[in-house]
C-alpha positions in Angstrom: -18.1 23.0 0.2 -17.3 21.3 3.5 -18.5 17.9 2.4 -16.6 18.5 -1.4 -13.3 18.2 0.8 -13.7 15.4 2.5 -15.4 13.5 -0.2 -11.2 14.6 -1.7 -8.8 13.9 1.6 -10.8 11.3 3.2 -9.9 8.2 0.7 -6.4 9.6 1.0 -6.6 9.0 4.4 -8.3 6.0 5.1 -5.5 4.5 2.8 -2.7 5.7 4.8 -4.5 4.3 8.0 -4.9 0.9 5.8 -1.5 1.6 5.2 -0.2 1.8 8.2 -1.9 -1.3 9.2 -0.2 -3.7 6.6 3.4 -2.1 8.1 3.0 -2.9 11.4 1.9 -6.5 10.6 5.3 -6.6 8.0 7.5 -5.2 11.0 5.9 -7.4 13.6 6.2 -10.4 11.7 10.2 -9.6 10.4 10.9 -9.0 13.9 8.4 -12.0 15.3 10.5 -14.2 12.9 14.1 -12.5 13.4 13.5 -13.1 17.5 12.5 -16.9 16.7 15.5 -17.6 14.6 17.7 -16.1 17.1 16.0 -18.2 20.2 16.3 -21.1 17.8 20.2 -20.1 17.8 20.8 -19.1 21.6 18.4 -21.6 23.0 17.0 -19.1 25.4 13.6 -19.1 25.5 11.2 -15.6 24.2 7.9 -15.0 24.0 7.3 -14.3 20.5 3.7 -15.4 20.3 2.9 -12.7 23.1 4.8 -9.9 20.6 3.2 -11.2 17.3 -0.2 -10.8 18.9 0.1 -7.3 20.1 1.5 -6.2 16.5 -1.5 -8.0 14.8 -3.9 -6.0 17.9 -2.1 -2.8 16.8 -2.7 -3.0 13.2 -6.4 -4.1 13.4 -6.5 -1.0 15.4 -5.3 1.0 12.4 -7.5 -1.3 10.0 -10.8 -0.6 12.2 -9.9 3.3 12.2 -10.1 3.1 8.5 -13.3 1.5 8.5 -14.5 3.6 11.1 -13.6 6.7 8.5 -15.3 5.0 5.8 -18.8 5.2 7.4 -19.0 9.1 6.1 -18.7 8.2 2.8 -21.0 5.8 2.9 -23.8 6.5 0.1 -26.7 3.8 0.9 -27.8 1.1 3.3 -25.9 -1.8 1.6 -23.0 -0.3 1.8 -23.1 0.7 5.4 -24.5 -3.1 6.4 -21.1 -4.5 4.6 -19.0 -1.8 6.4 -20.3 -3.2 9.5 -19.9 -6.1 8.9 -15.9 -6.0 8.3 -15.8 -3.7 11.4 -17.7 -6.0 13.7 -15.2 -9.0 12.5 -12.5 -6.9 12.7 -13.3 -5.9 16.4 -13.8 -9.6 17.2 -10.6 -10.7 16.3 -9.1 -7.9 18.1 -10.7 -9.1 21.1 -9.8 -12.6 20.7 -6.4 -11.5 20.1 -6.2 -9.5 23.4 -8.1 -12.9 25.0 -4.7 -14.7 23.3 -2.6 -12.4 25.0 -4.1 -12.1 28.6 -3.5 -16.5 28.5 0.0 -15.4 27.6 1.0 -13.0 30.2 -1.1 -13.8 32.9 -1.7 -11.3 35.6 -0.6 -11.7 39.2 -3.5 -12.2 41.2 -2.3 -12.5 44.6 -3.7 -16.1 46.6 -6.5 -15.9 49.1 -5.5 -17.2 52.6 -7.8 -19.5 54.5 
């Protein structure tokens, strides 16, 4: 019975998490471009790059969660070799896009005195 309702909600959810992935790249990148296009007009400087990234970061989050919830209703070993797959590519760009970000904003280390 148990198994019957997820095999019914669970695609439901997995494509709102997909979903809500695909918005937050749409917003970020609207927004990335609105903030360029006003730099563009005021001359002052922003770091757009450093805000596109972390939108992309926050919707692979909501991409991986998906694929993460996809592993139940996974029926056979193909199936669960592609799904990890996607997720393992999925969490590598994630982490180069956090790697992006840390060269963006470095943090303050303080400097060692002789």
């Amino acid at each position: 019975m148990l198994e019957h309702i997820i095999e019914l909600c669970l695609p439901t959810i997995i494509s709102a998490c997909e979903l809500m992935g695909i918005f937050v790249v749409a917003v970020t990148a609207l927004r990335a471009f609105w903030l360029y296009c006003a730099g563009m007009v005021s001359r002052r400087p922003r770091n757009i790059k450093f805000y596109l990234a972390d939108g992309l970061a926050t919707s692979l989050e909501f991409k991986m969660a998906a694929e993460i919830l996809k592993t139940v209703l996974v029926r056979d070993l193909n199936e669960l070799m592609v799904l990890g797959a996607v997720i393992l590519l999925r969490a590598l760009l994630s982490l180069l896009i956090h790697i992006e970000m840390k060269g963006e904003h470095p943090q303050d280390h303080k400097s060692e005195e002789p």
